[in-house]
DOLUMMI-132297 format. One record per residue: x, y, z of N, C-alpha, C in turn. Coordinates in pm, whole numbers. Each point is the difference from the previous one (the first is absolute). Layout:
REM residues N
ATOM    n_px    n_py    n_pz   ca_px   ca_py   ca_pz    c_px    c_py    c_pz
ATOM       X       Y       Z       X       Y       Z       X       Y       Z
...
This chain:
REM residues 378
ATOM    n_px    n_py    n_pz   ca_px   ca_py   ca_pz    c_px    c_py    c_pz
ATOM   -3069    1065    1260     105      56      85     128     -80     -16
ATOM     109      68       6     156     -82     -33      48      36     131
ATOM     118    -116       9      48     -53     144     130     -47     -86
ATOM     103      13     168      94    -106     -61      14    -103     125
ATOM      52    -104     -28      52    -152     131     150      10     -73
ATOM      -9      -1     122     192     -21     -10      54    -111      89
ATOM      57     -72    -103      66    -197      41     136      48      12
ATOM      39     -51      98     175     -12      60      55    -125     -17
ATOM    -114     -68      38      43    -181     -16      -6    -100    -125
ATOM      86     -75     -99     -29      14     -94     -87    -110      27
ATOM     -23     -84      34     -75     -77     -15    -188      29      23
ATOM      13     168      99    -149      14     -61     -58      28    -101
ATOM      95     -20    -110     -73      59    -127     -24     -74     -56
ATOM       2    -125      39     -44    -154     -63    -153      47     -30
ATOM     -81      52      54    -174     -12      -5       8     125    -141
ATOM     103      89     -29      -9      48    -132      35       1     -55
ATOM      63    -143     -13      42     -60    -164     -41       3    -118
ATOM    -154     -24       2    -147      12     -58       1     156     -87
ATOM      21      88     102       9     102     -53      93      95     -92
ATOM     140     -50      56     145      20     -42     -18     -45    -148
ATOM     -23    -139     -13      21     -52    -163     -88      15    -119
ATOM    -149     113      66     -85      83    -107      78      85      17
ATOM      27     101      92      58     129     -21     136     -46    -100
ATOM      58    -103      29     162      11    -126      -8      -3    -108
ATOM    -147     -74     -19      -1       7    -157     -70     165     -94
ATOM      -3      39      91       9     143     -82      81     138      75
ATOM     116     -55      46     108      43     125     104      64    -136
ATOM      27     162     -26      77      31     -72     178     -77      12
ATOM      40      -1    -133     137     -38      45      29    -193      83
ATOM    -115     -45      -8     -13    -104     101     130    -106     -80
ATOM      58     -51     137      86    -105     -29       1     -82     131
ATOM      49    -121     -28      24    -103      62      38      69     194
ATOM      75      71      17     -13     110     141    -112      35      52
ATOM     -82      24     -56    -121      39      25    -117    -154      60
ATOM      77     -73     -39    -101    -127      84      -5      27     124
ATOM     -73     -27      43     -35     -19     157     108    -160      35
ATOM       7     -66    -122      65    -134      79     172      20      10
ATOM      42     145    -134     145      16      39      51      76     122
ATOM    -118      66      24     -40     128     151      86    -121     102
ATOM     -95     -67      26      15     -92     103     126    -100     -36
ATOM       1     -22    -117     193     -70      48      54     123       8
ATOM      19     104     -31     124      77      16     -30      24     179
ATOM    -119       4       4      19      23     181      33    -110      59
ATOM      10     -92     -48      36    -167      82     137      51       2
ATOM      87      38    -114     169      13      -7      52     116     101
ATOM    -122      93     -12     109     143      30    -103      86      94
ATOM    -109     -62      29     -97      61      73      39      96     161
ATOM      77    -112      55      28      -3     151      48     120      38
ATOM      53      76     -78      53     110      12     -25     153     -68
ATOM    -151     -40     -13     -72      85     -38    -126      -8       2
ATOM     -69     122      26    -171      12      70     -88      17    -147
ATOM     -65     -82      13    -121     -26    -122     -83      84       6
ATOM     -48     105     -87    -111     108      -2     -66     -20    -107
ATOM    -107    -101     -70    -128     -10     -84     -75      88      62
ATOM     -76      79     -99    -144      84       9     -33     -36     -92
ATOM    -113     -79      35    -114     -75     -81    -138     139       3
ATOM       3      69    -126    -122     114     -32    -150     -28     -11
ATOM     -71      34      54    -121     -71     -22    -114     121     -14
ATOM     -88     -36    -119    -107      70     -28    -105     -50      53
ATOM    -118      52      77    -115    -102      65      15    -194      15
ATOM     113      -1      30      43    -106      73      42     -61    -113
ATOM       3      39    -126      77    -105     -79     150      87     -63
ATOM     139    -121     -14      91      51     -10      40      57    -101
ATOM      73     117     -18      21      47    -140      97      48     -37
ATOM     140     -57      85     103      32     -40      88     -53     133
ATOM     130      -4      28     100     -84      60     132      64     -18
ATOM      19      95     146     135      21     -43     119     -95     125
ATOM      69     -67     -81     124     -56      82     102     127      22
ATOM      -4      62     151     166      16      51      66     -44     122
ATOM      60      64     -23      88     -99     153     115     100      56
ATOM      28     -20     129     169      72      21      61     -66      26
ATOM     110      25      -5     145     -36       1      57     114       6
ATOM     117    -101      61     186     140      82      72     -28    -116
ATOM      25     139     -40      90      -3    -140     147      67      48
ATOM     125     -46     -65     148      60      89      -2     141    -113
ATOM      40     136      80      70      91     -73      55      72      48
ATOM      67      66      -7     139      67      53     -37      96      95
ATOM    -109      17      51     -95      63     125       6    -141     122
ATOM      -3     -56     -91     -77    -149     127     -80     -71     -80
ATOM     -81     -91      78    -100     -38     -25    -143       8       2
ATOM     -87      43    -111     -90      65     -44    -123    -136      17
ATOM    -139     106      39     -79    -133     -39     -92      62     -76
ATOM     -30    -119     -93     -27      41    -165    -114     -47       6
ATOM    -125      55     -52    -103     -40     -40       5       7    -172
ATOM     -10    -122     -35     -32     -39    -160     -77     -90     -37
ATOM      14     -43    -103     -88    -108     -88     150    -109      -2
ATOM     -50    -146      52      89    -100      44      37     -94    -155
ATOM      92      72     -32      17     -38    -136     175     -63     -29
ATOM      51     105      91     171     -28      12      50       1    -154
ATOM     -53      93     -14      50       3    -228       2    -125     -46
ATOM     -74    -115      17     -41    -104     -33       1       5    -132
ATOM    -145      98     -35     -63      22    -169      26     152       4
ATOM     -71      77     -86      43     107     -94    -150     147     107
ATOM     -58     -86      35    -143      83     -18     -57    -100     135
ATOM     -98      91     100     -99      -4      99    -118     102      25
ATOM     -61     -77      51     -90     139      64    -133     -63      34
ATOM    -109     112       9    -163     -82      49     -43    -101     -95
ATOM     -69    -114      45     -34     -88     -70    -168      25       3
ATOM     -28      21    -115    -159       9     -47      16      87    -153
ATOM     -51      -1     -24     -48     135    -156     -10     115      21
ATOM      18      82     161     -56     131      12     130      27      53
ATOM      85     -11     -33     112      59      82      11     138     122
ATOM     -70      86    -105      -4     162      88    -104     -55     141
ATOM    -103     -31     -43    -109       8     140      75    -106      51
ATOM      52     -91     -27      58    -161     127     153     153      55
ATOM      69      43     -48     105       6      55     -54     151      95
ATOM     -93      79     -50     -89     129      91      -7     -77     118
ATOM     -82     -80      29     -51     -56     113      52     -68     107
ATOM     163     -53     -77     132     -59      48      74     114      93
ATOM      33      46     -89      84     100      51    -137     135     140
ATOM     -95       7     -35     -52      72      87     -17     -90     179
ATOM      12    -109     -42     -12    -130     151     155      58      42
ATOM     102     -59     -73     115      63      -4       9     159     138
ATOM     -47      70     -76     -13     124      49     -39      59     160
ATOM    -115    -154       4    -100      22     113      91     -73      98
ATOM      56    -129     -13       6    -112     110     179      30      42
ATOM      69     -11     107      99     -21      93      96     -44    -143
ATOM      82     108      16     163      -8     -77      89    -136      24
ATOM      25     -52     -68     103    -122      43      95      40     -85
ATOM      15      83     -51     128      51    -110      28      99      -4
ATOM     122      36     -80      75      74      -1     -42     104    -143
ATOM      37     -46     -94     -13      71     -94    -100    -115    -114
ATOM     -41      22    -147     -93     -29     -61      87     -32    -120
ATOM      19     -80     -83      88     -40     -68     -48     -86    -135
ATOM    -110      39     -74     -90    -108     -78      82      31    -122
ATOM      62    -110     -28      58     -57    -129     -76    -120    -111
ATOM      50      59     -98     -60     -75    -110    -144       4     -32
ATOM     -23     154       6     -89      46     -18     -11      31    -166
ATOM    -122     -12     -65     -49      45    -148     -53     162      12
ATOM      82      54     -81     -45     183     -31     -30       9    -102
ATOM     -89     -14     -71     -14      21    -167     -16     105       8
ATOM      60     -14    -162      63     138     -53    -159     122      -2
ATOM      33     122      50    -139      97     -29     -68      38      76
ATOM     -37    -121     117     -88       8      71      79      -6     200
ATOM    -103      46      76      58      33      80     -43    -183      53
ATOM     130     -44      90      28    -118      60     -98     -38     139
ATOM     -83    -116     -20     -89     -58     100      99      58     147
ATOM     120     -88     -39      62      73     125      19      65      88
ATOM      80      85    -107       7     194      40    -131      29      92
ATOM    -101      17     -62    -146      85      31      19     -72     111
ATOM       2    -131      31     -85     -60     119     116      22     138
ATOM     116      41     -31     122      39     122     -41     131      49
ATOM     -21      70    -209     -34     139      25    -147     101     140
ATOM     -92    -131     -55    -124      31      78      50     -15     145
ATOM      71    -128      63      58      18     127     125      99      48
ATOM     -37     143     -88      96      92      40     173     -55      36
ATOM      19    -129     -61     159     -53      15      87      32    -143
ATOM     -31      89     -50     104      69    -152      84     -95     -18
ATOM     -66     -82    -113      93    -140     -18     114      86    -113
ATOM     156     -89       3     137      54    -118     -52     -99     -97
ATOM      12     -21    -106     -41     -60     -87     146     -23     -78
ATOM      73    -169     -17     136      25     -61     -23    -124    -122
ATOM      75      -2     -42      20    -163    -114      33     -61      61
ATOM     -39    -168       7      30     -66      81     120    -164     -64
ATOM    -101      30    -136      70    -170     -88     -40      28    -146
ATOM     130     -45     -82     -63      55    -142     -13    -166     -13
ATOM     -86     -68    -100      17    -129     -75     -47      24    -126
ATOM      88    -145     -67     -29      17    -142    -110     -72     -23
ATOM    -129      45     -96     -95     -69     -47     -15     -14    -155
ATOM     -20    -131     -35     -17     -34    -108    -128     -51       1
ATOM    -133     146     -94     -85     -47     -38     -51    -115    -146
ATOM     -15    -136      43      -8     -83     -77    -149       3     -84
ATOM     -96      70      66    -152      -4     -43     -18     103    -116
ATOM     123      97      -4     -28     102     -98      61     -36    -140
ATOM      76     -90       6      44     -58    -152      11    -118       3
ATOM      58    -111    -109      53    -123     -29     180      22      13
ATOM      18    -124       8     161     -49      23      48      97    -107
ATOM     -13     -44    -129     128      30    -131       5     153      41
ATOM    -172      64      52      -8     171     -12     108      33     101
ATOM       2     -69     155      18      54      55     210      -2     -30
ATOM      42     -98     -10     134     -67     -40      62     107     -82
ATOM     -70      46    -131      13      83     -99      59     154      84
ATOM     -83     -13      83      33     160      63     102       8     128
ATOM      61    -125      16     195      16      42      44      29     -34
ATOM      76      43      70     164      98     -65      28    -115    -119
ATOM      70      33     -96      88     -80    -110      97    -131      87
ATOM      93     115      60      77    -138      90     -46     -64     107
ATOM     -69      33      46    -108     -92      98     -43    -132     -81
ATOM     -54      20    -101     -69    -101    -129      74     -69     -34
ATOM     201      48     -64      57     -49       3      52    -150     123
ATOM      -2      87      83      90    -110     118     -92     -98      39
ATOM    -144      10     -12     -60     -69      36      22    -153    -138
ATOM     -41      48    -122      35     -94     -94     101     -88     -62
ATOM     125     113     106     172     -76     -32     -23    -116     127
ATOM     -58      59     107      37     -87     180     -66    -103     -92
ATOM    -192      29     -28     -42    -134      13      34    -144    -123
ATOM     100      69     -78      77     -75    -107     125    -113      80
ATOM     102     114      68      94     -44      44     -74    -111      89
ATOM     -86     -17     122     -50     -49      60     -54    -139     -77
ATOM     -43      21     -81     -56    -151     -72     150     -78     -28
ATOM      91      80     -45      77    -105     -31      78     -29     115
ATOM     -46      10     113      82     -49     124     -57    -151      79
ATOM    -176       0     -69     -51    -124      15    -175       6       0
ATOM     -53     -58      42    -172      19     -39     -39     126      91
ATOM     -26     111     -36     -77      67      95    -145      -2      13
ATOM     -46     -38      99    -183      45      42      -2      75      95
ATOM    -106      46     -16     -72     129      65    -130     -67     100
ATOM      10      35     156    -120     -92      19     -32     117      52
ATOM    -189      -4      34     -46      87     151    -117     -39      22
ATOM     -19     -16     124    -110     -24     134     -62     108      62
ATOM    -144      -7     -78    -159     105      70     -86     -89      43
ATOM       7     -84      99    -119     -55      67    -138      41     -55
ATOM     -83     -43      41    -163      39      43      18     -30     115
ATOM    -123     109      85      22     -15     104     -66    -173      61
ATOM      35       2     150     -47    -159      34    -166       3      20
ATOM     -75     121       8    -112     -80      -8     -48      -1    -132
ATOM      73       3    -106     -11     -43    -130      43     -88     -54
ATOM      59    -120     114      49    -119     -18     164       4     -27
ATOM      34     122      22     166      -1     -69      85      73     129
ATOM      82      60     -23      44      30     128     127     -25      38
ATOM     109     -77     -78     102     -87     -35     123     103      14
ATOM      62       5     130     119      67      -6      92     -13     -58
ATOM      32    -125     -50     114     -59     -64     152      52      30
ATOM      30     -86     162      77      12      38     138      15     -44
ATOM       6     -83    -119      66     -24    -102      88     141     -49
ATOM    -108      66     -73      35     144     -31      88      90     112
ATOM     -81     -29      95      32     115     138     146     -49      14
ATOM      28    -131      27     142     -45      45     120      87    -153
ATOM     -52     -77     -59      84      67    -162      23     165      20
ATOM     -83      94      39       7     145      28      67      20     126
ATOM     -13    -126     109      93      58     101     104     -57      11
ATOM      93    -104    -122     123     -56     -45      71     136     -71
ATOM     -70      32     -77      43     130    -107      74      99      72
ATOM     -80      26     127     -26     129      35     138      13      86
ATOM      56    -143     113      76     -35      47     135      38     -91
ATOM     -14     -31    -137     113     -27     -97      46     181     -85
ATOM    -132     102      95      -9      96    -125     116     114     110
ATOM     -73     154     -29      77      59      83     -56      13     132
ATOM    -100     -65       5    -117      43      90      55    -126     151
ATOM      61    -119     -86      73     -53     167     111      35      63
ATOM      57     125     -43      76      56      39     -63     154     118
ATOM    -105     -13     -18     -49     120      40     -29     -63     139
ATOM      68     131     104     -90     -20      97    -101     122     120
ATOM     -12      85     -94    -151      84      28     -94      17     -89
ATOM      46     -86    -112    -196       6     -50     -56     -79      -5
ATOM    -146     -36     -32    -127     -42      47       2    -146    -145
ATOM     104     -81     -52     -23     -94     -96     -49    -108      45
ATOM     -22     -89     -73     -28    -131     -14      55     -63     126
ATOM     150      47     -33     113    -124      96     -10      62     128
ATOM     -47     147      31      29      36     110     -65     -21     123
ATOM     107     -48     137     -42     -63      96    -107      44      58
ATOM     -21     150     -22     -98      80     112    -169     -16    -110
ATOM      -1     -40     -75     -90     -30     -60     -47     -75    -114
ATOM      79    -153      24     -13    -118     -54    -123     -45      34
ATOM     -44     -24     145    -101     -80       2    -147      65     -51
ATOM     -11     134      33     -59     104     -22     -21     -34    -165
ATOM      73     -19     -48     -34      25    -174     -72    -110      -3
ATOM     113    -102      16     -42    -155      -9    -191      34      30
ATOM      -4      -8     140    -158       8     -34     -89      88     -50
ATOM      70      94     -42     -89      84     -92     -17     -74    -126
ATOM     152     -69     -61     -26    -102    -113    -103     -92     -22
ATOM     -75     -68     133    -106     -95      23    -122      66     -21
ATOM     -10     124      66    -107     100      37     -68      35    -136
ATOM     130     101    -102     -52     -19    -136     -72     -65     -84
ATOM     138    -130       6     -72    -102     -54    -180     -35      -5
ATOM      -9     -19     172    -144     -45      47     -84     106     -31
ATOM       9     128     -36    -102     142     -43     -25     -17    -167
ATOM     107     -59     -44      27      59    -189     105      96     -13
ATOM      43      75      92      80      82     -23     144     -18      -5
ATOM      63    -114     -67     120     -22      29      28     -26    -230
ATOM     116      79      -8      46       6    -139     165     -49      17
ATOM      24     -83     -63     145     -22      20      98     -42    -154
ATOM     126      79     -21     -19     -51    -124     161     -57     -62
ATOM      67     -99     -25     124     -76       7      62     -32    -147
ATOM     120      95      -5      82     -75     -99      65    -117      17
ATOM      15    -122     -83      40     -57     -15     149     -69     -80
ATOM      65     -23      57     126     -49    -154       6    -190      50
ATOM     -43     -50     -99      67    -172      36    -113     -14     109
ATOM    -108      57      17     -84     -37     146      45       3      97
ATOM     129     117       8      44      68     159     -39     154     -15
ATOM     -86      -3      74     -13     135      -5     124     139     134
ATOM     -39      98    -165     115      50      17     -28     154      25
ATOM    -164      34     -36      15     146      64    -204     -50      33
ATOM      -7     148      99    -140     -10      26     -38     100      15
ATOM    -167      76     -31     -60      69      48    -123      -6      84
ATOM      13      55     183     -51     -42      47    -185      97       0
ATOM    -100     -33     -39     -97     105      38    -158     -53      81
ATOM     -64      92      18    -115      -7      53     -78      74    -105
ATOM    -134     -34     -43     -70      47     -55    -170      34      23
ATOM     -63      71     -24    -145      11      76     -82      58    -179
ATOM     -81     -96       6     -91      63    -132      84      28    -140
ATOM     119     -77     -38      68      82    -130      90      43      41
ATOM      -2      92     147     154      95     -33      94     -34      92
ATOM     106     -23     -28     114    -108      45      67     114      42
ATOM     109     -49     141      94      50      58      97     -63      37
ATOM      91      60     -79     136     -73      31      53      25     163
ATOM      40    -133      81      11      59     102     178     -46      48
ATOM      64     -74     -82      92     -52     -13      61     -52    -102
ATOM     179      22    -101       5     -74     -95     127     -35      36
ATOM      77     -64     -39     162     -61     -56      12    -137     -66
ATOM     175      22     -61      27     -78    -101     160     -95      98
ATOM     -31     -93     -52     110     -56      46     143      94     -69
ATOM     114      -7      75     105     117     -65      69     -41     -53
ATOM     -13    -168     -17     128     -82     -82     -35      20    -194
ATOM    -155      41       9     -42      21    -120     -49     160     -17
ATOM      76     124      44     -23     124      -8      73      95    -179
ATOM      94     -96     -69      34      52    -112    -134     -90     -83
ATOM     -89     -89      10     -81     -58    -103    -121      64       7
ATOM       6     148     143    -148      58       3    -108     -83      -2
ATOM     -47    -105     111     -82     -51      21     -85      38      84
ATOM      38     106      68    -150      93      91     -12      88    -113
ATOM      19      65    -138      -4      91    -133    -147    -111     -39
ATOM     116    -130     -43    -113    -120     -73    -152     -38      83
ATOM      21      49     108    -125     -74      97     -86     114      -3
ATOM      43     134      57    -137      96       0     -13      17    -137
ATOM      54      -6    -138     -50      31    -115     -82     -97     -17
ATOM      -4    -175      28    -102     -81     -40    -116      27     131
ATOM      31      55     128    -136      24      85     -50      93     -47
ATOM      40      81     -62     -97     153     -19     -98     -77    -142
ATOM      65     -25     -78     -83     -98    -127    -113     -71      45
ATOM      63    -117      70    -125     -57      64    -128      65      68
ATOM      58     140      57    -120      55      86     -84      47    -120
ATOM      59      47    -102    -102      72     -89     -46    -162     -84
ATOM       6     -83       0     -74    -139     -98    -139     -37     153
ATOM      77      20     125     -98     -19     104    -107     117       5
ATOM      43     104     -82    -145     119      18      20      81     145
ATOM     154      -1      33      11      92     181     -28     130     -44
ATOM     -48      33      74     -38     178      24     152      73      19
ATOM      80     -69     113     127      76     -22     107     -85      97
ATOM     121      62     -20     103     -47     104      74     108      44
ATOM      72     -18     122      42      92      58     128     -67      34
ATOM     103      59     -17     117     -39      23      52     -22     134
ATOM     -57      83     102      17      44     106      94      46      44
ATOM      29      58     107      84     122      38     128     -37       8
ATOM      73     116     -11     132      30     -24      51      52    -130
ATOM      33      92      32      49     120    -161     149     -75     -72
ATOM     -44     -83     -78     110    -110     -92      -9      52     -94
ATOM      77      20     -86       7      36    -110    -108     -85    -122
ATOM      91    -110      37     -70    -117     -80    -176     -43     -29
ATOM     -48      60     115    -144      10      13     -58     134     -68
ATOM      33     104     -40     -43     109     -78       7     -69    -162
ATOM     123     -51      -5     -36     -35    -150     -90     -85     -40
ATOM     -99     -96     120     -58     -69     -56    -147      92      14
ATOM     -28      96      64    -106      78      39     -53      65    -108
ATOM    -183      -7      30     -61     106    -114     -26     125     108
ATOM     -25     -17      95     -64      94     113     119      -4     152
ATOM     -19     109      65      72      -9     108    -123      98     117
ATOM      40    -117      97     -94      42     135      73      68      90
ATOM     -74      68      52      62      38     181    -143     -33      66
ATOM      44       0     100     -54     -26     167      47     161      99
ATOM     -67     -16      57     -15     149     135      32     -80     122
ATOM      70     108      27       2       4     182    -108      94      23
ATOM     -70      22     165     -61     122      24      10     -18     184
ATOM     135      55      23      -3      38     108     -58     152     117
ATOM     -33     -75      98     -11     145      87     111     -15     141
ATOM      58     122      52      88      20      80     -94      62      82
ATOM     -46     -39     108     -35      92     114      86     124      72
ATOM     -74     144      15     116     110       3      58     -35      78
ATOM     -72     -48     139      61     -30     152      92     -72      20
ATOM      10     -89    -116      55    -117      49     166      22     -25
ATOM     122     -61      93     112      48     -55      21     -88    -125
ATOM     -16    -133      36      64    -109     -74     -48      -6    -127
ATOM    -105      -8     -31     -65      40    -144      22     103     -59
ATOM      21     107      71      91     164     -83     158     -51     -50
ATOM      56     -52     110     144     -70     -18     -24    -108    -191
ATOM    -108     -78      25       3     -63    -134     -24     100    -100
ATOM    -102     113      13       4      53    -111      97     121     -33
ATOM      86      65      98     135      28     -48      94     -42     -45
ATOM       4    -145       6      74     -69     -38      -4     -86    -162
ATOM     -98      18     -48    -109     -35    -112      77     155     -97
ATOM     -40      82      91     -31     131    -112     179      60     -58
ATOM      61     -59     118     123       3     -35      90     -75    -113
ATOM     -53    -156      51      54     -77    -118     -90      22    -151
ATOM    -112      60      24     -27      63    -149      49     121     -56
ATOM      69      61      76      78     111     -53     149     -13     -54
ATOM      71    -132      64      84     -12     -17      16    -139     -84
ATOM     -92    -104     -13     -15    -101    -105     -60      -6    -114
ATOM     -21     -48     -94     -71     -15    -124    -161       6      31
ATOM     -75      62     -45    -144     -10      37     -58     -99      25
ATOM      48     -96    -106     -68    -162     -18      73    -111     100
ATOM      50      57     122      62    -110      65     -61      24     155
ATOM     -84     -49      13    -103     -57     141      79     -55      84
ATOM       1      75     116      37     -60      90    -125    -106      82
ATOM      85    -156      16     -64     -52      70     -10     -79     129
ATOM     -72      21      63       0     -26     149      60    -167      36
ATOM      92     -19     119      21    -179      45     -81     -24     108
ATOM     -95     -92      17     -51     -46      84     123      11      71
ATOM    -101       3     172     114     -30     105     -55    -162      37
């Protein structure tokens, strides 16, 4: 017989830790988000203001799948909405049930869902996986609770599969001037003084390693200060106040799992550009990059991801992901390109959730298809 328990508190899910870190290792899509230990810092940072909903699935008392959501008050031109999602805050690229069975963990989710006292407004699951053909774990499981989920694009990223060829193969199949600029920058660049290339993949600490190397982290958040990104003040970087400390210990957190990839150009042993990532099993995610701007004609963020992508294929990575945001610059280095799903439901009754999705259906009539609107925390 299957059941679900549903944890509000994060700290009761300490007793299924046990369980969480078999189910990840065969958890589709699994990345460093998906820990149970990043669950719980992101709720240490940003928790307080939002209600924790785990449904832990269980088959004759043993667990077989784990879905994290949560609500939160999202601002939109109705008011303020309360959102039931997967507590991700576009962190990474991709979420959803944690186990191998996706369809039966998220059936059984969403049917508790169905049964127990509304605390929300509307249904809002982003960064959802739809493969191509087949009908979406998703869909069916909103569908079965009679809530007719919209199904939209949510995030394209660039992926560069490294497991399907070697360096020279993959290099070979750049544009001409891509190949070019990369071989003029990393020319000009030598003769400006010694360049090295460093990067930091821990093992994790109960493998004796574990080594944040603070070192690095400071160098990426000097850069980042110096790039365009300390000039910014609504997005989510390195330097930024609303989630400095937040990274910072995610930087430790990594580290202490294995999952921390970090990777630093050098000129004269000042480093001068960085790419920041997290990685789980091989496939790396870029989750942050910049170049110092005093060195932006010598293309030293050009010189740095062309020697990280190299390295990943001499390391044997399964893949990298550039991560989000539609740059130009990231298609040319791409063999593959991803999307992610939204799959919202609007309750008929409700005004405020009709208000969001008139407001949705409008700016898709009148904007570019590929431009998502996205919600501000209140």
């Amino acid at each position: 017989m299957a059941d679900v328990v549903e944890i509000n508190d994060i700290e009761q899910l300490e007793p299924y830790r046990l369980a969480w870190n078999v189910l990840l290792q065969n958890t589709p899509k699994a990345s460093f988000f998906h820990t149970l230990d990043w669950l719980k810092l992101y709720w240490k940072h940003f928790g307080s203001s939002q209600i924790l909903r785990v449904l832990i699935v269980r088959s004759e008392g043993n667990v077989i799948g784990i879905v994290p959501f949560c609500v939160h008050r999202e601002r939109y031109q109705v008011g303020k909405v309360r959102v039931l999602t997967y507590p991700l805050s576009d962190w990474g690229m991709w979420y959803g049930p944690i186990g191998p069975n996706p369809a039966a963990t998220m059936h059984m989710a969403v049917q508790h869902l169905h049964h127990t006292p509304r605390n929300w407004d509307m249904i809002d699951l982003r960064w959802a996986h739809a493969p191509t053909g087949r009908l979406c774990s998703t869909a069916q499981a909103l569908a079965a609770a009679d809530w007719q989920p919209q199904m939209a694009a949510y995030q394209e990223g660039a992926l560069i599969r490294t497991a399907d060829t070697d360096y020279p193969q993959y290099f070979a199949t750049r544009s001409k001037k891509l190949r070019h600029e990369i071989r003029r920058q990393t020319r000009a660049l030598d003769r400006c003084g010694k360049v090295t290339f460093e990067r930091h993949r821990p093992a994790p600490a109960s493998q004796g390693d574990g080594a944040p190397r603070w070192d690095f982290y400071e160098d990426c958040l000097r850069i980042s200060k110096k790039s365009w990104q300390g000039d910014s003040t609504t997005g989510n970087t390195l330097c930024h106040d609303h989630v400095r400390e937040f990274l910072r210990d995610s930087h430790a957190l990594a580290a202490k799992l294995g999952m921390l990839d970090i990777a630093l150009l050098k000129l004269d042993g000042i480093a001068v550009a960085f790419q920041y990532n997290y990685q789980y099993h091989g496939e790396v995610y870029g989750l942050r990059m910049g170049f110092d701007r005093d060195f932006t004609k010598q293309g030293v963020g050009k010189v740095l991801l062309s020697q990280m992508i190299e390295d990943s294929f001499e390391r044997n990575d399964v893949s990298i992901n550039l991560g989000g945001g539609d740059y130009q610059y990231k298609h040319r280095y791409q063999t593959h390109q991803e999307t992610s799903y939204r799959f919202t439901c609007y309750p008929s009754l409700a005004w405020r959730p009709q208000g969001v999705r008139l407001s949705r259906w409008l700016k898709q009539r009148l904007a570019k298809p590929k431009q998502a609107e996205k919600a501000t925390p209140a």
